[in-house]
C-alpha atoms as a printed R data frame, in Angstrom:
    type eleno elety resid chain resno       x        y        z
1   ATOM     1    CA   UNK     A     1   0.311 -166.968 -109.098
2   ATOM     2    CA   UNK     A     2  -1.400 -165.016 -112.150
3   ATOM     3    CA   UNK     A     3  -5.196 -165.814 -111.886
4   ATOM     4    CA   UNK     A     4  -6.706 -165.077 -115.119
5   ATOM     5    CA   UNK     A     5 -10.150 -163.348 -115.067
6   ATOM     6    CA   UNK     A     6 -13.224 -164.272 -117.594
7   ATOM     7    CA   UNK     A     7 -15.948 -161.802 -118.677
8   ATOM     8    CA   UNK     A     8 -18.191 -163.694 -120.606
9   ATOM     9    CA   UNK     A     9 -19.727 -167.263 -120.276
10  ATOM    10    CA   UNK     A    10 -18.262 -168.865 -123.310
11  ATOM    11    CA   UNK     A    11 -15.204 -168.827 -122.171
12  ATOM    12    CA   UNK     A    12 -16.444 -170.921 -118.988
13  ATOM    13    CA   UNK     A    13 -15.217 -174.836 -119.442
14  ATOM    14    CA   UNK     A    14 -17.683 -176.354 -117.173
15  ATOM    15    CA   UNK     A    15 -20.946 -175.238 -118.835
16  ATOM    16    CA   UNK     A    16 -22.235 -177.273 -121.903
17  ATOM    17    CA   UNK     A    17 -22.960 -175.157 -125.312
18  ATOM    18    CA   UNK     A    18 -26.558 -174.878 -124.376
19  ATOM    19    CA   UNK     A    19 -26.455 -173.834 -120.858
20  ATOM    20    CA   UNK     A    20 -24.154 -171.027 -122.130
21  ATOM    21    CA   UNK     A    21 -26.469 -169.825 -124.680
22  ATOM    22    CA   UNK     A    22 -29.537 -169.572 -122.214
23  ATOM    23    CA   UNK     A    23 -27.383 -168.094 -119.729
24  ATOM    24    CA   UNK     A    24 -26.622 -164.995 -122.147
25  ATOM    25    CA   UNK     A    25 -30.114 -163.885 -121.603
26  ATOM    26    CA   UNK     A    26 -29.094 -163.274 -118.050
27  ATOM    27    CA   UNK     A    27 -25.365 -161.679 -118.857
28  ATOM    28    CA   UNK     A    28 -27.025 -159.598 -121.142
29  ATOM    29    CA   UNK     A    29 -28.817 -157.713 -118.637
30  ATOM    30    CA   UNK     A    30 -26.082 -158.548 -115.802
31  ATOM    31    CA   UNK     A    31 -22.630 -158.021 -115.652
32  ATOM    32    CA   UNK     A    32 -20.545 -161.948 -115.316
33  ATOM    33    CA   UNK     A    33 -17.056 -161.552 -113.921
34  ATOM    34    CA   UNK     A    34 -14.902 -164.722 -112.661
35  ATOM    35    CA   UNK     A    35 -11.206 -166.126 -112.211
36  ATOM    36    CA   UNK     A    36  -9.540 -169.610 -112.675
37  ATOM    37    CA   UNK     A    37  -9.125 -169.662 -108.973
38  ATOM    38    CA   UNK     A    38 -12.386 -169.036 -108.048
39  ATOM    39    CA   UNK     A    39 -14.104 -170.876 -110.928
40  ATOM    40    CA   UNK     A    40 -11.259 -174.347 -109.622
41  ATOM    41    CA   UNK     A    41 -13.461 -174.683 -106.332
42  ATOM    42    CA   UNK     A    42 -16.651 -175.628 -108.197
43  ATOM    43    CA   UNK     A    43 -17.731 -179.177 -108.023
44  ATOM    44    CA   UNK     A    44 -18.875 -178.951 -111.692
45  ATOM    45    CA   UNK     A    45 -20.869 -182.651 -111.569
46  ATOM    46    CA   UNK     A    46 -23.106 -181.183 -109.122
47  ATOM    47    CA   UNK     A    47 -25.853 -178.889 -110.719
48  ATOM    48    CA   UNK     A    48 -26.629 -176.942 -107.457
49  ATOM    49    CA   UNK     A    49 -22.937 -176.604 -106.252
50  ATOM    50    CA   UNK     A    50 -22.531 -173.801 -103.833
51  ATOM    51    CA   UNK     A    51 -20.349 -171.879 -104.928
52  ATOM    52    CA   UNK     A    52 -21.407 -172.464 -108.692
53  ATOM    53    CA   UNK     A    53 -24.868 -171.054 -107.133
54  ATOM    54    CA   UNK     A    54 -22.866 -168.445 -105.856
55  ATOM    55    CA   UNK     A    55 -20.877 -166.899 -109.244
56  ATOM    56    CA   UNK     A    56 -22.367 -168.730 -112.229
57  ATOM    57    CA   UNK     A    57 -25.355 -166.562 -113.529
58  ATOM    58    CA   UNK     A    58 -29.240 -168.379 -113.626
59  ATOM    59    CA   UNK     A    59 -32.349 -168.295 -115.629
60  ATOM    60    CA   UNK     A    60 -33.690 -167.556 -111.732
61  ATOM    61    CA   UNK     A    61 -31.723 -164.067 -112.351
62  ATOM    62    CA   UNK     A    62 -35.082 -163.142 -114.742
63  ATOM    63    CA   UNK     A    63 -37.885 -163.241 -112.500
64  ATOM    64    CA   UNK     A    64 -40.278 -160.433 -111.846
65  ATOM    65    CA   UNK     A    65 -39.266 -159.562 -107.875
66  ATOM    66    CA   UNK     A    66 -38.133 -156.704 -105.454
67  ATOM    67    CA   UNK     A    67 -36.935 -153.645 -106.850
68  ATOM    68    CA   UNK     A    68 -33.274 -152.265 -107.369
69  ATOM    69    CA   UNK     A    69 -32.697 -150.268 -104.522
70  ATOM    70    CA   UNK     A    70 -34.882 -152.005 -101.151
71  ATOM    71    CA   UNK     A    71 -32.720 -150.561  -98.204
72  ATOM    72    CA   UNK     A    72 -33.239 -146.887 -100.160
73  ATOM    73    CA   UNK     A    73 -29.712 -146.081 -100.690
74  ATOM    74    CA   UNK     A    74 -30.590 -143.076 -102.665
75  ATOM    75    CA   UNK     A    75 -31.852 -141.212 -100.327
76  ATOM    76    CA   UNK     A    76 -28.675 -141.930  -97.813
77  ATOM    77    CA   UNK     A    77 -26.128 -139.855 -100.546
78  ATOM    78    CA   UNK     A    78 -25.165 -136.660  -99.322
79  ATOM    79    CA   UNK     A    79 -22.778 -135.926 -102.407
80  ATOM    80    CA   UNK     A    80 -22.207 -137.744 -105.238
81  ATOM    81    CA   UNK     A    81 -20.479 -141.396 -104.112
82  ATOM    82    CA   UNK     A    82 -21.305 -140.844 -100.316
83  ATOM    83    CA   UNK     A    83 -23.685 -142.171  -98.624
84  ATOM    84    CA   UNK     A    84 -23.977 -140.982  -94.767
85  ATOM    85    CA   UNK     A    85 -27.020 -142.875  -93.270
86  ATOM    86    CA   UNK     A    86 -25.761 -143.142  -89.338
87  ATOM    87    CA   UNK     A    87 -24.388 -140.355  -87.229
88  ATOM    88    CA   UNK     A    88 -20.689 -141.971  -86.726
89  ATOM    89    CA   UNK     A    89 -20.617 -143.529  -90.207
90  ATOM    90    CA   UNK     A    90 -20.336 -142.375  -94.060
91  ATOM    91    CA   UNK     A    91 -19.875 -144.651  -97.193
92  ATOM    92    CA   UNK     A    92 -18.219 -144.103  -99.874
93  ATOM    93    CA   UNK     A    93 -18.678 -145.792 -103.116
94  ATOM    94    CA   UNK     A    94 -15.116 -145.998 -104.846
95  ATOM    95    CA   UNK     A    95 -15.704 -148.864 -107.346
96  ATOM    96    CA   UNK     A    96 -18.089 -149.809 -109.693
97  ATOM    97    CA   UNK     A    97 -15.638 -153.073 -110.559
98  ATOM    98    CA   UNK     A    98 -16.476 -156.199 -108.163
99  ATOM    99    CA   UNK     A    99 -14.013 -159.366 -107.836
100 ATOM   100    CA   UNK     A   100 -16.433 -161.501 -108.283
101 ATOM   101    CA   UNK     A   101 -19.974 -160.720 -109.292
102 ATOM   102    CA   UNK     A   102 -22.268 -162.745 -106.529
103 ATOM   103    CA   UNK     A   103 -25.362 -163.071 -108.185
104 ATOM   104    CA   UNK     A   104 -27.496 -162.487 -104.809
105 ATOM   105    CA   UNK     A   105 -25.669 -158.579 -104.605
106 ATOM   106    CA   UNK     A   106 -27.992 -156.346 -102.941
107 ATOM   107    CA   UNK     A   107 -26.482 -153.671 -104.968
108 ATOM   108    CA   UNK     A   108 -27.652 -155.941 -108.361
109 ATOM   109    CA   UNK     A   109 -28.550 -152.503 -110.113
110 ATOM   110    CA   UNK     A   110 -25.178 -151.427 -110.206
111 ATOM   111    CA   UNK     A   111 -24.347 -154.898 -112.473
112 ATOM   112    CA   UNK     A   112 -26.604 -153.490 -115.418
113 ATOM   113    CA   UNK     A   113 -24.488 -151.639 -118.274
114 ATOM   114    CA   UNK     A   114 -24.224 -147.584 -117.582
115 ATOM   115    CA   UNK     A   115 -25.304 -147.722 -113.765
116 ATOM   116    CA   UNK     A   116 -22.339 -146.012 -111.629
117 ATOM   117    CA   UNK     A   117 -22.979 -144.683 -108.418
118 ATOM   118    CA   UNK     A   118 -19.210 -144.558 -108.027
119 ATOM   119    CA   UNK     A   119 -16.849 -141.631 -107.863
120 ATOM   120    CA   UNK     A   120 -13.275 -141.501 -109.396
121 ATOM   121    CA   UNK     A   121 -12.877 -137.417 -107.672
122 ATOM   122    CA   UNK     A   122 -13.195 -138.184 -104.200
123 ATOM   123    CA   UNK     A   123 -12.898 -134.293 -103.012
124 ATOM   124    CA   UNK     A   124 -15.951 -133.412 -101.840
125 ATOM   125    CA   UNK     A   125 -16.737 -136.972 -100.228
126 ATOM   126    CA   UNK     A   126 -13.302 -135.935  -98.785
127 ATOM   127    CA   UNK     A   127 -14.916 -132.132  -97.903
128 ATOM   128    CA   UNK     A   128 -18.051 -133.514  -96.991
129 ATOM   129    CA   UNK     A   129 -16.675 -135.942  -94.265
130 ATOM   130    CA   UNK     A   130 -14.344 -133.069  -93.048
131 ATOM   131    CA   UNK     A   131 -16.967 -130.911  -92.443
132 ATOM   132    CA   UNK     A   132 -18.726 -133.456  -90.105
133 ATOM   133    CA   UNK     A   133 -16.825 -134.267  -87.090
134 ATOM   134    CA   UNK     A   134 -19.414 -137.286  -85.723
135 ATOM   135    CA   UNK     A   135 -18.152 -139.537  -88.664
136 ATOM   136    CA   UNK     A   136 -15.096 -141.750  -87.263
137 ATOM   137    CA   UNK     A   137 -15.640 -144.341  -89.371
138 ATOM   138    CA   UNK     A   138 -15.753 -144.329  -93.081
139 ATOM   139    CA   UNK     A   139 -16.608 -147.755  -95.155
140 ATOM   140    CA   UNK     A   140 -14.790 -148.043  -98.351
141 ATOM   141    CA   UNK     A   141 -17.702 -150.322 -100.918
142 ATOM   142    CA   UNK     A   142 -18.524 -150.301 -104.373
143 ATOM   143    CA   UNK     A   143 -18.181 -152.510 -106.156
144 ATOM   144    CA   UNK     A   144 -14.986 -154.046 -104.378
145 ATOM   145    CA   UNK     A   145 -12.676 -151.732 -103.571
146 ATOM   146    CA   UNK     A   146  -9.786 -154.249 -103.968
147 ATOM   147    CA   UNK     A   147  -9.952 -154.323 -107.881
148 ATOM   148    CA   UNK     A   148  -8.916 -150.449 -107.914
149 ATOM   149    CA   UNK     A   149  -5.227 -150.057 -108.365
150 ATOM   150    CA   UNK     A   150  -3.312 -150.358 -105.310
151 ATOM   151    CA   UNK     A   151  -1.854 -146.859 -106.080
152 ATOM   152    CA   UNK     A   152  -5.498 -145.631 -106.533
153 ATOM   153    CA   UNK     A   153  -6.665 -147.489 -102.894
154 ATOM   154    CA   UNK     A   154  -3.303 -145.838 -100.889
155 ATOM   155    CA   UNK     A   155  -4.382 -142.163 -102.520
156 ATOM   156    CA   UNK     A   156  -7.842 -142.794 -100.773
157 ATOM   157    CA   UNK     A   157  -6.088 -144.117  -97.422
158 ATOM   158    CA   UNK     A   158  -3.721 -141.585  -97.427
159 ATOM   159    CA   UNK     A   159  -6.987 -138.809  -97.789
160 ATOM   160    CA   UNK     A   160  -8.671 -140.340  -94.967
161 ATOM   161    CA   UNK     A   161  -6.271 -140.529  -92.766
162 ATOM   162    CA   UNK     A   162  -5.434 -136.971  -93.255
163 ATOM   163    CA   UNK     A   163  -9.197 -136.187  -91.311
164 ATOM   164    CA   UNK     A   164  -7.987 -136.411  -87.738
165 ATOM   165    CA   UNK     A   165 -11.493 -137.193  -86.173
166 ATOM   166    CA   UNK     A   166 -11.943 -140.399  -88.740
167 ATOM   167    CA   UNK     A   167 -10.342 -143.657  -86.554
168 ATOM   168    CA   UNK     A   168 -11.349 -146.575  -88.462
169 ATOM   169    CA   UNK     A   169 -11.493 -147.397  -92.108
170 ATOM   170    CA   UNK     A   170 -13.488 -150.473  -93.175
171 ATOM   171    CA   UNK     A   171 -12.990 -152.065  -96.290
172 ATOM   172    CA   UNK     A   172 -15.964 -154.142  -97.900
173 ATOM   173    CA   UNK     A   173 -14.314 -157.000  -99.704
174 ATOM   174    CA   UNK     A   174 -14.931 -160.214 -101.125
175 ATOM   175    CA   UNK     A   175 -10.993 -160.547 -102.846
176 ATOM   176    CA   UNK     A   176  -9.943 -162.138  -99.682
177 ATOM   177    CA   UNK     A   177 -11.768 -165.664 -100.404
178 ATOM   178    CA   UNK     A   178 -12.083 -164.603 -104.488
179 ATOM   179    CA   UNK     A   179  -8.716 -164.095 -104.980
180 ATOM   180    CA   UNK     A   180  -6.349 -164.252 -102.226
181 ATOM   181    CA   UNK     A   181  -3.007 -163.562 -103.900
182 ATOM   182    CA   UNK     A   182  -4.191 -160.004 -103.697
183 ATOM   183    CA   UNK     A   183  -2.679 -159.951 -100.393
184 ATOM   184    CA   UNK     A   184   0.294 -162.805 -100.109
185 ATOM   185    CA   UNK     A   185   1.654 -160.913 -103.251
186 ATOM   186    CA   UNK     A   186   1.426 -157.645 -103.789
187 ATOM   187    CA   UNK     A   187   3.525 -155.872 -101.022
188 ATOM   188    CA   UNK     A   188   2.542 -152.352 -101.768
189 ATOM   189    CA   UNK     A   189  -0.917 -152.946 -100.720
190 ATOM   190    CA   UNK     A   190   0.475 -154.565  -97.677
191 ATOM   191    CA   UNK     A   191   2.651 -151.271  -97.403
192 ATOM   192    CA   UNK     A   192  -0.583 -149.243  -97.553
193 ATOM   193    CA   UNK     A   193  -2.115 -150.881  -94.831
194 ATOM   194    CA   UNK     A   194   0.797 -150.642  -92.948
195 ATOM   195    CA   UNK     A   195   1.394 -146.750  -93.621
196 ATOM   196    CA   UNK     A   196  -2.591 -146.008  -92.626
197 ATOM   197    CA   UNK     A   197  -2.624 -147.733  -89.313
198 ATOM   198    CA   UNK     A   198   1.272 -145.913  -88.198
199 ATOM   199    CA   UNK     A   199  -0.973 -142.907  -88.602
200 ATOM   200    CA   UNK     A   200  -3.406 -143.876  -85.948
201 ATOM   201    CA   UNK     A   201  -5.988 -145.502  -88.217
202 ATOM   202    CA   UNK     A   202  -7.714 -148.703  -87.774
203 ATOM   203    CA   UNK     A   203  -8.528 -150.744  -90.674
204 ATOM   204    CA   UNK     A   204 -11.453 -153.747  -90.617
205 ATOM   205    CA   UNK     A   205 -11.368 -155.763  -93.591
206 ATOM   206    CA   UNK     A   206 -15.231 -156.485  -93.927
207 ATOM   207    CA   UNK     A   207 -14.882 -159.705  -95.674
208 ATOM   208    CA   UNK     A   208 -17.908 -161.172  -97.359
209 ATOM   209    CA   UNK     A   209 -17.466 -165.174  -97.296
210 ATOM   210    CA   UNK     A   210 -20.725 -167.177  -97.866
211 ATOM   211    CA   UNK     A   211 -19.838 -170.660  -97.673
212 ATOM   212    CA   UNK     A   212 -17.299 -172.552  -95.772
213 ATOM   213    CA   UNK     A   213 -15.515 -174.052  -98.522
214 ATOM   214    CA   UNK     A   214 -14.117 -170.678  -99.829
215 ATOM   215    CA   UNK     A   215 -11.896 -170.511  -96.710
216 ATOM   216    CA   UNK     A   216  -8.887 -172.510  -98.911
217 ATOM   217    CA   UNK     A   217  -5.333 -173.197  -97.691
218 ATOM   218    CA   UNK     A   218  -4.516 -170.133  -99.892
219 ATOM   219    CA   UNK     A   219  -7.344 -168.256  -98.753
220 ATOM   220    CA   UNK     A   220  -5.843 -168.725  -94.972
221 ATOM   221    CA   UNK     A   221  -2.711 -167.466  -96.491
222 ATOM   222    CA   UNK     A   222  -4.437 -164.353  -97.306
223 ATOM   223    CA   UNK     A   223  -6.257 -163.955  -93.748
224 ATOM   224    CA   UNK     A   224  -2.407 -164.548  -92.289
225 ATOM   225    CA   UNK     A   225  -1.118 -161.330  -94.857
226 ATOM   226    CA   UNK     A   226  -3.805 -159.074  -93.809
227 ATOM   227    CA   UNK     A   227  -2.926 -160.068  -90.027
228 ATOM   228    CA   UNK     A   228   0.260 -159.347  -90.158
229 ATOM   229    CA   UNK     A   229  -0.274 -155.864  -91.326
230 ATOM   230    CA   UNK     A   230  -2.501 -155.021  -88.577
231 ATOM   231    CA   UNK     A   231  -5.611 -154.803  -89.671
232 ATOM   232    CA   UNK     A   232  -8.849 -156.324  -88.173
233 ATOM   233    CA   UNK     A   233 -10.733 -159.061  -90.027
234 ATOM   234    CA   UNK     A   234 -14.392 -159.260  -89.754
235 ATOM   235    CA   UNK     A   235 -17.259 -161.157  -91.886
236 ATOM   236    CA   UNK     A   236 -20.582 -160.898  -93.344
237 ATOM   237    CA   UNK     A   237 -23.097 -162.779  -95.318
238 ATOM   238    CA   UNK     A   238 -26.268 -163.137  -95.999
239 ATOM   239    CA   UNK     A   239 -28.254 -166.349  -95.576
240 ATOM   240    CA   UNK     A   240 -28.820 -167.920  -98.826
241 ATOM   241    CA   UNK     A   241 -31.585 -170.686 -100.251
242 ATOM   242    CA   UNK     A   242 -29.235 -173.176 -101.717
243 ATOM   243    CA   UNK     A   243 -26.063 -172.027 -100.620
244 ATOM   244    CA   UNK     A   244 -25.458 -171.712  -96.470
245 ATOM   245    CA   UNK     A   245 -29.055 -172.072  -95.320
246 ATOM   246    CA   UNK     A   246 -28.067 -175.597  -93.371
247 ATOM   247    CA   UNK     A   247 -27.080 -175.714  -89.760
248 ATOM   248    CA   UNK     A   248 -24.426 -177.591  -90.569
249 ATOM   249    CA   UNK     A   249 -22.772 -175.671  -92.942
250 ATOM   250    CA   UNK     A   250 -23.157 -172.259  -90.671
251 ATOM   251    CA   UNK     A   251 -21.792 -173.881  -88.125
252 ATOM   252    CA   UNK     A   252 -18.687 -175.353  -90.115
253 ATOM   253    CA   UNK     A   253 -18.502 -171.141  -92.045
254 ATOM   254    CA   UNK     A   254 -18.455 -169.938  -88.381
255 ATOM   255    CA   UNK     A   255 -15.748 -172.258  -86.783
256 ATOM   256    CA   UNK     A   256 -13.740 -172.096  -89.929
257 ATOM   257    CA   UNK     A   257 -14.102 -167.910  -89.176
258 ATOM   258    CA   UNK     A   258 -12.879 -167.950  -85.674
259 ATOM   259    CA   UNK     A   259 -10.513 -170.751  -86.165
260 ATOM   260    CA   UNK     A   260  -9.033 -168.003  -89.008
261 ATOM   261    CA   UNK     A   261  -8.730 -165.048  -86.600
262 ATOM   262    CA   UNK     A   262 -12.005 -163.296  -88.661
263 ATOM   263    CA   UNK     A   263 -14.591 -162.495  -86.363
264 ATOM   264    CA   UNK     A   264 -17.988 -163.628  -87.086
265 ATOM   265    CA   UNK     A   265 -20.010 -159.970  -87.702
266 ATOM   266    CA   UNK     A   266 -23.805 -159.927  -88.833
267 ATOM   267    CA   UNK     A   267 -25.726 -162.820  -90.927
268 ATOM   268    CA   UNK     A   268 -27.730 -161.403  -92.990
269 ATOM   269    CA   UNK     A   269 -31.533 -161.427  -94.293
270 ATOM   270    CA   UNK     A   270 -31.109 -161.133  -97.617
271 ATOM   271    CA   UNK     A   271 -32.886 -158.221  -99.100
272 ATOM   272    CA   UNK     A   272 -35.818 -157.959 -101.775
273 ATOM   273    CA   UNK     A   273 -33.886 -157.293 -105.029
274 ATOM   274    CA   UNK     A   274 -34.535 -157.486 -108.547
275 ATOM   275    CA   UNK     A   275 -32.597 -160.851 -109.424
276 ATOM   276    CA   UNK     A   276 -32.521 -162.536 -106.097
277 ATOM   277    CA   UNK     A   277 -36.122 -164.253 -105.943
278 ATOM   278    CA   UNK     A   278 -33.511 -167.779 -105.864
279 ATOM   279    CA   UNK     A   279 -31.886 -167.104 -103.077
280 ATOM   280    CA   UNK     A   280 -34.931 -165.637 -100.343
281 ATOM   281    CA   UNK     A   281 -36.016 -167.463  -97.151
282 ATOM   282    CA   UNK     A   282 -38.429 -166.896  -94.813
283 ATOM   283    CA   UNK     A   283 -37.440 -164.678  -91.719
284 ATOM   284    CA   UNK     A   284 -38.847 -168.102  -89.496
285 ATOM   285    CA   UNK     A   285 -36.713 -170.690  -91.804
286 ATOM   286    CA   UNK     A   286 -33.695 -168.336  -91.319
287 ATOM   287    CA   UNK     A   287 -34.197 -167.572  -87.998
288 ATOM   288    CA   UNK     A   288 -34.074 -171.373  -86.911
289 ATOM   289    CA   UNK     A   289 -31.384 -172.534  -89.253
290 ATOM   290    CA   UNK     A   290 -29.148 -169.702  -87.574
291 ATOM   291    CA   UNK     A   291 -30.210 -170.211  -83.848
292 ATOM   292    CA   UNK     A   292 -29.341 -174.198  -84.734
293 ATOM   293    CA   UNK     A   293 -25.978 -173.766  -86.440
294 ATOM   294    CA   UNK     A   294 -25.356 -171.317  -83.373
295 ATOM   295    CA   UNK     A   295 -26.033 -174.038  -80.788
296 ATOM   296    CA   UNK     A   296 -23.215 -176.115  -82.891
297 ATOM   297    CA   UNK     A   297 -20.308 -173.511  -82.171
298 ATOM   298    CA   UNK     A   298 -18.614 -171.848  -79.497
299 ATOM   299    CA   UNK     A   299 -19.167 -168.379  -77.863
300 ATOM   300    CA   UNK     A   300 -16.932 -166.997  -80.392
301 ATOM   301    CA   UNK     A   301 -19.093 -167.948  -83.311
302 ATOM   302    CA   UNK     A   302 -21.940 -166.762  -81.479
303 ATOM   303    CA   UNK     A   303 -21.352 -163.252  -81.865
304 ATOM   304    CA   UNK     A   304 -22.895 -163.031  -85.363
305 ATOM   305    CA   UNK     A   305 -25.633 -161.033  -85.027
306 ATOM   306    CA   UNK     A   306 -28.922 -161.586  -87.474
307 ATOM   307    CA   UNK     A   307 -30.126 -158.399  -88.998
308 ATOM   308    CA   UNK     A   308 -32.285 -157.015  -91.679
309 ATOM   309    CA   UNK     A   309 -30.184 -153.855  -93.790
310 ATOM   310    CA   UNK     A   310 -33.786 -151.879  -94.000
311 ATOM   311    CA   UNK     A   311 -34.178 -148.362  -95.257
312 ATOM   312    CA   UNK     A   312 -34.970 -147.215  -91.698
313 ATOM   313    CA   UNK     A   313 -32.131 -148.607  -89.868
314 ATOM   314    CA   UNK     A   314 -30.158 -151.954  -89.148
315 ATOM   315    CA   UNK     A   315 -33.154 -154.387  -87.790
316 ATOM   316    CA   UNK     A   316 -31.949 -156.910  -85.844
317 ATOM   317    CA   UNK     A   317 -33.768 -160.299  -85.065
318 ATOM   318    CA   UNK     A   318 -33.775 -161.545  -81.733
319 ATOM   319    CA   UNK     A   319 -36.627 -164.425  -82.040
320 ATOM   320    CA   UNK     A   320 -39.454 -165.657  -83.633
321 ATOM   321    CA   UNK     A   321 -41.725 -167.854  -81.524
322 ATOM   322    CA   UNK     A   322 -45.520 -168.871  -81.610
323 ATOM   323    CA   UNK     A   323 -46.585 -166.312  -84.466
324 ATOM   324    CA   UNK     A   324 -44.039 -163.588  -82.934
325 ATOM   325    CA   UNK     A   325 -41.207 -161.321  -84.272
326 ATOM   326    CA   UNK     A   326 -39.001 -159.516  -81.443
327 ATOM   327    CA   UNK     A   327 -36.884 -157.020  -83.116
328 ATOM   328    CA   UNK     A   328 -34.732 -154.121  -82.003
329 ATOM   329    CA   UNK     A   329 -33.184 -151.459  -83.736
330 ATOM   330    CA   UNK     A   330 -29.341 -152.260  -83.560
331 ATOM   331    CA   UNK     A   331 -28.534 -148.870  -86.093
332 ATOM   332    CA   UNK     A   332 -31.453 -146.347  -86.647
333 ATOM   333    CA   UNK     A   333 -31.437 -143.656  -89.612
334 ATOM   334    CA   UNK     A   334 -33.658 -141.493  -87.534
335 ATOM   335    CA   UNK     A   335 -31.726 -142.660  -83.477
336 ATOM   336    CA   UNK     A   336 -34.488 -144.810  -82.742
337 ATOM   337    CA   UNK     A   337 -31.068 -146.862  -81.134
338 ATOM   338    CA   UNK     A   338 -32.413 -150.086  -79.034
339 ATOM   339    CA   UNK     A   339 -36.178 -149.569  -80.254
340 ATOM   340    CA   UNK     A   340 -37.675 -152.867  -79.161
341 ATOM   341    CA   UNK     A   341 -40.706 -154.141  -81.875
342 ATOM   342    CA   UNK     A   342 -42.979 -157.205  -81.258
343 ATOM   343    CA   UNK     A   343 -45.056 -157.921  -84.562
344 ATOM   344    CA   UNK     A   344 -47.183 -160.768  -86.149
345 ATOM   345    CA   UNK     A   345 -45.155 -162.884  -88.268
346 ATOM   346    CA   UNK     A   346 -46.819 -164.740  -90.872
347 ATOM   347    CA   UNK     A   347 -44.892 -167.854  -91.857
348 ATOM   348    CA   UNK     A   348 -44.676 -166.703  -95.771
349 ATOM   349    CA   UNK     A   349 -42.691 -163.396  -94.383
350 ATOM   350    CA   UNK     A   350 -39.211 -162.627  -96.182
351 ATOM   351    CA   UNK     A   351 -38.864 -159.126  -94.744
352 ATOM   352    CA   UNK     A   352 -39.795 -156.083  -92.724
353 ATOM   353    CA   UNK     A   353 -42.203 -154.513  -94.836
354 ATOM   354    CA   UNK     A   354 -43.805 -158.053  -94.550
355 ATOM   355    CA   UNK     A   355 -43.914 -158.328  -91.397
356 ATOM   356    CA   UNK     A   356 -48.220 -157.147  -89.708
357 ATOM   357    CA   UNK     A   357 -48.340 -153.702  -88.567
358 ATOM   358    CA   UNK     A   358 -44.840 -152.883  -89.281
359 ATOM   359    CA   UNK     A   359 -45.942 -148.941  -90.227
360 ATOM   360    CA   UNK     A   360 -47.431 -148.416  -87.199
C-alpha cells in the first residue's frame, strides 16, 4: 500500500476554503505533515474529532503560553544531538522529520523552520556513550526516527550495538499507528531489527498512540510485524483536553493496548509548551479521569504509570486528595530516586512549578 504524504493544508479535502486560509497562519509558523491513511480515520462531520484534534493544525496553536523548551532539554545535551539526563540512559536526537506532526509535541520548537537539534554524524554521540559505561540504554527520538531511511536507521543499530555495555535500544515512534505499512512491508527494517537483537540487544518500540481508534486492523498488523521480530512494544501518551481525557476512552486505549501485546507505559501530564494551551488539564481533572478509566481495566492496564517529564526528574503522581499532591520521584536528574513530596494543590494547577512550595 503506497500512502501518499501532504505538506501543506490545501491539499487537505476535508477542510472548506476558509478554514484552510486561517489555518495558514498556524502552518506558517508550524510545520503540517499528514498521509491518506492517517488523514482516512477522521470523522470529518465532526468539528472536534479526535484524531482531527490530534493532526489538523488550530487557531488554538497561536496563543501566548509556556515556553519552547519546559522539561529544559538544553541543558541535558552533552554533545551535539545527545542528551544524557539519567545515569543508565542517553538520547539521541536522529531526526528532525516526524510521521505525523501531533500538534500537542512537547518538542513544538523543533516544528518552526531552521530549528534542528538533530545530528546526521553520529560519532561523537557514538564516542560519548562509549566513554560512559553506566548508559545501557540509549533512546533513539527526534523527530521520529522511523522516517529516516531504513539503511540510515540499521547504520545507527549496527553502531550501538557495537558498545558492548549498551543492552536495550528504545525507539520513540508514532509510525506504528501513523503509518503501519512501515513494518508489514518493508522487510529490511524487519531485517534490522532482527540483526540488532541476534547481537544481544533489546529493542522497545516506544509507541506513542493517543486515542483508541488509531489501533486499526492494519495498525494490529503492524504491532504483529514488530512482534515477530522480537522486539518489545511499549506506549505512551499524554492526557489530552479534547482528545483521551474521558474514562471511557482510557479505558477502551488501555484494553485495546494489552489486548495488542503493547504494554501500557506512562500517561502523561502534558507539559507547558508554546502551542499547547488547547490541549492542558488540571493535574486534579487528570488525576481522576486516569484513576477512573483505571478502575475500568484489568491489572494489565493498570501498569501505566502517571508522571510529569519535569526538568528535575520524572515526577510521578500518586494522588491528589482534599487539597493534596503526593508525588515521588520515579527518575531524578540529580538521584533524588523515590523522593516522596506532599504539596498544596490548588485546583487551577497544570504542573509542577504550579504546584505551593514546590522550590522548597
Amino acid at each position: 500500500m503506497n500512502v501518499k504524504y501532504f505538506r501543506s493544508i490545501d491539499q487537505i479535502k476535508g477542510l472548506s476554503i476558509e478554514e484552510k486560509e486561517q489555518l495558514k497562519e498556524v502552518t506558517n509558523s508550524y510545520v503540517f505533515r499528514a498521509n491518506d491513511y492517517y488523514l482516512n480515520l477522521i470523522d470529518w462531520v465532526d468539528p472536534d474529532d479526535p484524531i482531527r484534534r490530534l493532526i489538523i493544525p488550530s487557531l488554538h496553536e497561536l496563543k501566548e503560553y509556556g515556553r519552547w523548551d519546559a522539561s529544559d532539554e538544553e541543558d541535558n545535551y552533552v554533545v551535539p544531538g545527545c542528551q544524557h539526563k539519567y545515569q543508565t540512559t542517553a538520547l539521541l536526537l536522529v531526526s528532525n522529520v516526524c510521521g505525523a506532526y501531533c500538534r500537542y509535541c512537547f518538542r513544538k520548537r523543533l516544528f518552526q523552520t531552521g530549528q534542528d537539534e538533530t545530528i546526521t554524524d553520529i560519532e561523537p554521540a557514538i564516542q560519548y556513550i562509549q566513554n560512559h559505561p553506566s548508559i545501557s540504554n540509549v533512546l533513539l527520538t527526534g523527530g521520529d526516527p522511523l522516517t529516516l531511511s531504513t539503511s540510515r536507521l540499521r547504520f545507527i543499530l549496527q553502531q550501538l550495538s557495537g558498545l558492548s555495555h549498551v543492552q536495550i535500544i528504545r525507539i520513540g515512534t508514532k509510525m506504528p499507528v501513523f503509518n503501519p505499512m512501515r513494518f508489514t512491508e518493508d522487510s529490511e527494517l524487519q531485517a534490522a531489527f532482527n540483526e540488532t537483537m541476534n547481537q544481544g540487544k533489546k529493542i522497545y518500540v516506544v509507541m506513542h498512540i493517543n486515542h483508541p481508534r488509531e489501533i486499526t486492523e492494519q495498525a494490529m498488523k503492524g504491532f504483529y510485524a514488530i512482534h515477530q521480530t522480537g522486539a518489545v512494544m511499549v506506549n505512551q501518551t499524554p492526557i489530552l483536553k479534547g482528545i483521551n481525557d474521558d474514562p471511557e476512552v482510557l479505558a477502551e486505549l488501555l484494553d485495546k493496548l494489552t489486548y495488542a501485546g503493547v504494554a501500557p507505559y506512562y500517561f502523561f501530564v502534558n507539559r507547558p509548551v508554546i502551542g499547547n494551551a488547547d490541549f492542558v488539564l488540571p493535574l486534579k481533572i487528570i488525576y481522576d479521569i486516569v484513576e477512573s478509566a483505571k478502575s475500568k481495566t484489568s491489572g494489565l492496564g493498570k501498569r501505566v504509570r502517571l508522571v510529569m517529564s519535569h526538568s528535575t526528574g520524572k515526577i510521578e503522581i500518586l494522588g491528589i486528595t482534599d487539597g493534596q499532591i503526593y508525588l515521588k520521584y520515579h527518575q531524578s536528574k540529580s538521584g533524588e530516586y523515590g523522593k516522596m513530596i506532599a504539596l498544596p494543590c490548588p485546583e487551577t494547577a497544570a504542573w509542577y512549578d504550579d504546584l505551593l512550595g514546590h522550590g522548597s
